[in-house]
PAVEX-433112 format. One line per field, with one value per residue: x, z, y of N, C-alpha, C in turn; residue in one letter; residue number from 1. Coordinates in steps of 0.05 Angstrom, whole numbers, plus 5000, padded with zeros to 4 digits. Example, Ala and Ser with C-alpha at 12.3 -4.5 7.8 and 13.67 -1.06 7.14 Angstrom:
2
n_u	5264, 5257
n_w	5156, 5142
n_v	4886, 4955
ca_u	5246, 5273
ca_w	5156, 5143
ca_v	4910, 4979
c_u	5264, 5258
c_w	5156, 5157
c_v	4934, 5001
code	a, s
pos	1, 2
END
This chain:
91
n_u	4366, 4328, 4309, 4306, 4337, 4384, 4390, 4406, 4455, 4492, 4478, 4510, 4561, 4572, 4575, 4612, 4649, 4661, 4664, 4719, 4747, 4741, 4774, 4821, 4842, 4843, 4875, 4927, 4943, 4997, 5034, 5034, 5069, 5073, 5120, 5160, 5183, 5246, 5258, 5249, 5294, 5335, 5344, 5344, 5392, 5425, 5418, 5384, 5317, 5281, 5245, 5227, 5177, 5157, 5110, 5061, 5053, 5056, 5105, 5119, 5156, 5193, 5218, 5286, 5294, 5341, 5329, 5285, 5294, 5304, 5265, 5219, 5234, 5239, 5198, 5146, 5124, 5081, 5030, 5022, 4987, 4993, 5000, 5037, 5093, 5102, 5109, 5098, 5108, 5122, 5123
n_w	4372, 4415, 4485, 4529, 4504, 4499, 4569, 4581, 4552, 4581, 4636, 4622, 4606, 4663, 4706, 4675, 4691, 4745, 4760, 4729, 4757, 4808, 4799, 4784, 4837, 4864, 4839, 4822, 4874, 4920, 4958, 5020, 5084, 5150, 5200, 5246, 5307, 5318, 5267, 5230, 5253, 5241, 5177, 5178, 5189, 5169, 5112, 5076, 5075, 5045, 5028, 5090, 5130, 5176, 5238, 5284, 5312, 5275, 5234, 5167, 5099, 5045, 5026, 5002, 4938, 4950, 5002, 5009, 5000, 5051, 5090, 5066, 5080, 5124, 5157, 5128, 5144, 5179, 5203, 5250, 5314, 5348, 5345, 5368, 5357, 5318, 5244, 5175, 5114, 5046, 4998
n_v	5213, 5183, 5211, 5173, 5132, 5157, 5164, 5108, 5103, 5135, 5122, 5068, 5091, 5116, 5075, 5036, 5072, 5073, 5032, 5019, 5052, 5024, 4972, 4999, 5016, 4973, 4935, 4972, 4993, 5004, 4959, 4941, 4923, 4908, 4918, 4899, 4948, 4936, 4897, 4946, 4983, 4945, 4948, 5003, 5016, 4988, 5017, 5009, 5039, 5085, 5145, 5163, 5181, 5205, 5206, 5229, 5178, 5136, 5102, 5119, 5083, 5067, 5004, 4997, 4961, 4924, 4907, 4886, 4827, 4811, 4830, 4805, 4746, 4737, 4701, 4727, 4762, 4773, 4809, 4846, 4865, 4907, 4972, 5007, 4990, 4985, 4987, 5013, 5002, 5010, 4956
ca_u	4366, 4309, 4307, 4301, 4370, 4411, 4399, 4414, 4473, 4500, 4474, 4530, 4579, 4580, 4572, 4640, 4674, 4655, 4679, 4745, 4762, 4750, 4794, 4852, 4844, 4848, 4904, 4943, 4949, 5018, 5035, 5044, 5065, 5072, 5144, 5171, 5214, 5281, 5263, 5254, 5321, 5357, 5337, 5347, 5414, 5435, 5410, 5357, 5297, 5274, 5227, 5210, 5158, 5153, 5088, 5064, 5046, 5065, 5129, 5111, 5172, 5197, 5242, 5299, 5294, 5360, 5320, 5254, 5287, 5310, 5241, 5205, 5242, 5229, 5164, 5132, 5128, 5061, 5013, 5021, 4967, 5001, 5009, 5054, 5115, 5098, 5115, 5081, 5132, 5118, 5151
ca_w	4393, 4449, 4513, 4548, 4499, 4516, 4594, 4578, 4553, 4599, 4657, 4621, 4620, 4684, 4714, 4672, 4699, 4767, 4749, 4723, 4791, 4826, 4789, 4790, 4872, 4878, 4823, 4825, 4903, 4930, 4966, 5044, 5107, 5180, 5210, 5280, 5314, 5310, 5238, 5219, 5269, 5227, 5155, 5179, 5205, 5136, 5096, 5063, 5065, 5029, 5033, 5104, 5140, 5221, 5244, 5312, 5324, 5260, 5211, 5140, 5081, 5032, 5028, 4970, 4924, 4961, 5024, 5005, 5007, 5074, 5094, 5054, 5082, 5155, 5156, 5103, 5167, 5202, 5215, 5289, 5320, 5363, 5334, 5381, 5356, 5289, 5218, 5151, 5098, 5019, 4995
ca_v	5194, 5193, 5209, 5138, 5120, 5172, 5167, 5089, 5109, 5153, 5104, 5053, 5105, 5115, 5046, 5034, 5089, 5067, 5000, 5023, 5068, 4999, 4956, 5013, 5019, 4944, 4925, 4992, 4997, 4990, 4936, 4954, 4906, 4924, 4905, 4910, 4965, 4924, 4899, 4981, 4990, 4939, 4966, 5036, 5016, 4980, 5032, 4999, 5051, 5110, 5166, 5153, 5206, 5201, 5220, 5216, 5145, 5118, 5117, 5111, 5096, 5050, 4990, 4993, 4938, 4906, 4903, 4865, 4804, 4814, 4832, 4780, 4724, 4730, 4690, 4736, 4799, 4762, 4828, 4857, 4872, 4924, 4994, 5027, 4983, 4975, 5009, 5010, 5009, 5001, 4941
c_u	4345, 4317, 4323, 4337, 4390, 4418, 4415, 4449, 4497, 4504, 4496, 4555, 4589, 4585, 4603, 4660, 4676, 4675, 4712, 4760, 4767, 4771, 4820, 4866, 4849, 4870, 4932, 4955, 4982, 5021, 5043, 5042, 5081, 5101, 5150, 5188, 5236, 5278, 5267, 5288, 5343, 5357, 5346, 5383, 5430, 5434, 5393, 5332, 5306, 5256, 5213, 5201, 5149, 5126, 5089, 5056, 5049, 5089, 5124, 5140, 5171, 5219, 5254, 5297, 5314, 5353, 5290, 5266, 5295, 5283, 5223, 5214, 5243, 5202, 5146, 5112, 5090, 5047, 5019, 4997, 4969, 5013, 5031, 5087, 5114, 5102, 5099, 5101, 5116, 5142, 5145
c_w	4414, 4473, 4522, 4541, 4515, 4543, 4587, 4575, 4571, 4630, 4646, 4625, 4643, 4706, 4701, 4680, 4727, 4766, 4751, 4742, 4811, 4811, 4789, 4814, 4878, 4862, 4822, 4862, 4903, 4946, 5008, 5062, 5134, 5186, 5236, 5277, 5302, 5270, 5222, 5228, 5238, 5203, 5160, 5179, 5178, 5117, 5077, 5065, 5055, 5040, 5055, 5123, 5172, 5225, 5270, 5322, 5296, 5239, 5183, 5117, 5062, 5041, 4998, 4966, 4946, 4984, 5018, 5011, 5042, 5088, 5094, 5068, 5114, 5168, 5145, 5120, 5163, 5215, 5246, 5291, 5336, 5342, 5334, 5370, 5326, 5267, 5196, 5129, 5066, 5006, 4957
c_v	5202, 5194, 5194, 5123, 5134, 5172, 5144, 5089, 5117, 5133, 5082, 5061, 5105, 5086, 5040, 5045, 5078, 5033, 4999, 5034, 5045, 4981, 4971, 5021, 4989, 4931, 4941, 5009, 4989, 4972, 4946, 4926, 4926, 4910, 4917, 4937, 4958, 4908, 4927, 4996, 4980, 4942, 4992, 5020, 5008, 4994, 5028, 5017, 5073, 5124, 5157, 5182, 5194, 5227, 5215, 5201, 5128, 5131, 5102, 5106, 5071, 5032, 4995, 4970, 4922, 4898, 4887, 4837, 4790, 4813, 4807, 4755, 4719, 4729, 4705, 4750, 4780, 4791, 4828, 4869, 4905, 4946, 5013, 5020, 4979, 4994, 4995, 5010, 4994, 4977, 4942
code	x, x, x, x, x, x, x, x, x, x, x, x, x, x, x, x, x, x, x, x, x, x, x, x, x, x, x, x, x, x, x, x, x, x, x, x, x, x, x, x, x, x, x, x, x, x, x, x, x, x, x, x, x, x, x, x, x, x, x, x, x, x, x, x, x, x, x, x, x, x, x, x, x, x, x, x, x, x, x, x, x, x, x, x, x, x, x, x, x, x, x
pos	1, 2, 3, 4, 5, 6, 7, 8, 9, 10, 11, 12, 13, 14, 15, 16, 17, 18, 19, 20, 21, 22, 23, 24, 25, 26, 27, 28, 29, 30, 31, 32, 33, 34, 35, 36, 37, 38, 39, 40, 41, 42, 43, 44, 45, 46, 47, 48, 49, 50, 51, 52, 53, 54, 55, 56, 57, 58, 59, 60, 61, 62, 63, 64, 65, 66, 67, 68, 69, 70, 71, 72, 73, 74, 75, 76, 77, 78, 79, 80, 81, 82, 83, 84, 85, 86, 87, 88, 89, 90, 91
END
C-alpha cells in the first residue's frame, strides 16, 4: 500500500471515530430538566428521588420512575432562568 493510501485511510478512520463520539454525546446523553425548590421539596417529601448530591449552589439527583409523571405533567417543568432556586434532576 503507498503512502498517500494509507494516510487516506487512517484520515477516514479517524473522521468516523470523531463522528461516532458525536452521535453517542448527543443520543446517549441523559435527559436533564431544571425544577423549582417546592417541586424538589414535594418529590423529596414523597420519596420520589434517588442518588441526590448537594453541592454548593446546586442539587443534582434523580427522579424514580413513579415520579416522572408527576414531574412531566406540570407544564413539561418550563426552564428557570434563576439558579439559586432551582435543581437539575435526571428524569
Amino acid at each position: 500500500m503507498q503512502k498517500w493510501q494509507q494516510q487516506f485511510s487512517i484520515g477516514y478512520f479517524v473522521i468516523a471515530l470523531v463522528l461516532l463520539f458525536a452521535l453517542q454525546t448527543f443520543f446517549a446523553s441523559p435527559h436533564v430538566e431544571t425544577i423549582t425548590y417546592s417541586q424538589f421539596k414535594a418529590l423529596a417529601k414523597k420519596g420520589l428521588l434517588s442518588n441526590v448530591v448537594i453541592g454548593e449552589e446546586t442539587i443534582h439527583g434523580e427522579i424514580k420512575p413513579e415520579g416522572v409523571k408527576e414531574v412531566l405533567s406540570a407544564d413539561r417543568l418550563k426552564p428557570s432562568r434563576q439558579t439559586s432556586d432551582c435543581f437539575d434532576l435526571r428524569v
